[in-house]
N, C-alpha and C positions, 0 to 999 in steps of 0.2 A: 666406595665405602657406603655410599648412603643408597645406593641399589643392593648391597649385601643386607643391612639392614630391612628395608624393606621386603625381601624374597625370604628373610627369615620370618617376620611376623606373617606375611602368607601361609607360610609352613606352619606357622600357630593355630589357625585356621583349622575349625576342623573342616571334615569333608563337605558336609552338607552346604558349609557356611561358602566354601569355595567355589562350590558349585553354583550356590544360591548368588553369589558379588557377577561369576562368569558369565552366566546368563542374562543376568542385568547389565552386565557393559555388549555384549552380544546387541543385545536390544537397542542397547542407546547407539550401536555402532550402527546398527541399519536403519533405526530412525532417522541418525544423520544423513546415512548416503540417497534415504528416500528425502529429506527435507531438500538437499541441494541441487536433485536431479528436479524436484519440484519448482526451484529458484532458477535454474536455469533455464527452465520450460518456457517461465513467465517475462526471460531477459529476451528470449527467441521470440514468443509473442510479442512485444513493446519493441522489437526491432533494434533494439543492443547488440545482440549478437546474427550473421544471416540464417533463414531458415531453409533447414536441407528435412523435412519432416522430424525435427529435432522434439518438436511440443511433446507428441503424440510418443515419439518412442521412452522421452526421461520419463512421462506420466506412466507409461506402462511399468517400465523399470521402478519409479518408485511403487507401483501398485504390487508387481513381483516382491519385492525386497519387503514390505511390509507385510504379505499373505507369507509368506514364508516360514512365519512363525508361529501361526496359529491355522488351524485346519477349520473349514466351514460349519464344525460342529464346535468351536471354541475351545477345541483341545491344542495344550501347549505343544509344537514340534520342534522345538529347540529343544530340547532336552537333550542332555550330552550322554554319548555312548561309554559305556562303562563306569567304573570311581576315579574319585580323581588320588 
């Protein structure tokens, strides 16, 4: 019930606005997965976890997942294909 409710006020939503919320959770979703590959990096250095080149590859990974959205000229590339 309270998941019909909710997917109907989405539906209220106009497009721009759905697109505009989409992207912004897009964002916050690859910030998280670049902040945690960052925390794991630092649990590998400090010897918490053992290291198999673990540092070196989540730091890249987060550096991948954060460029991913913006192109070297600061243009957005998340930008979703088609309307919604």
């Amino acid at each position: 019930m309270l998941f019909e409710s909710r997917l109907a006020d989405w539906n209220l939503l106009s497009d721009d606005l759905q697109l505009t919320l989409s992207q912004a959770a897009l964002y916050r979703a690859a910030e998280t997965i670049a902040g945690q590959a960052e925390i794991l990096a630092r649990e590998i250095e400090d010897g918490a976890l053992n290291d198999r080149g673990g540092p070196d590859a989540l730091r890249l990974l987060a550096r991948i997942v954060r460029l991913s959205g913006v192109k070297s000229s600061g243009v957005d590339t998340m930008t979703p294909a088609g309307r919604a």
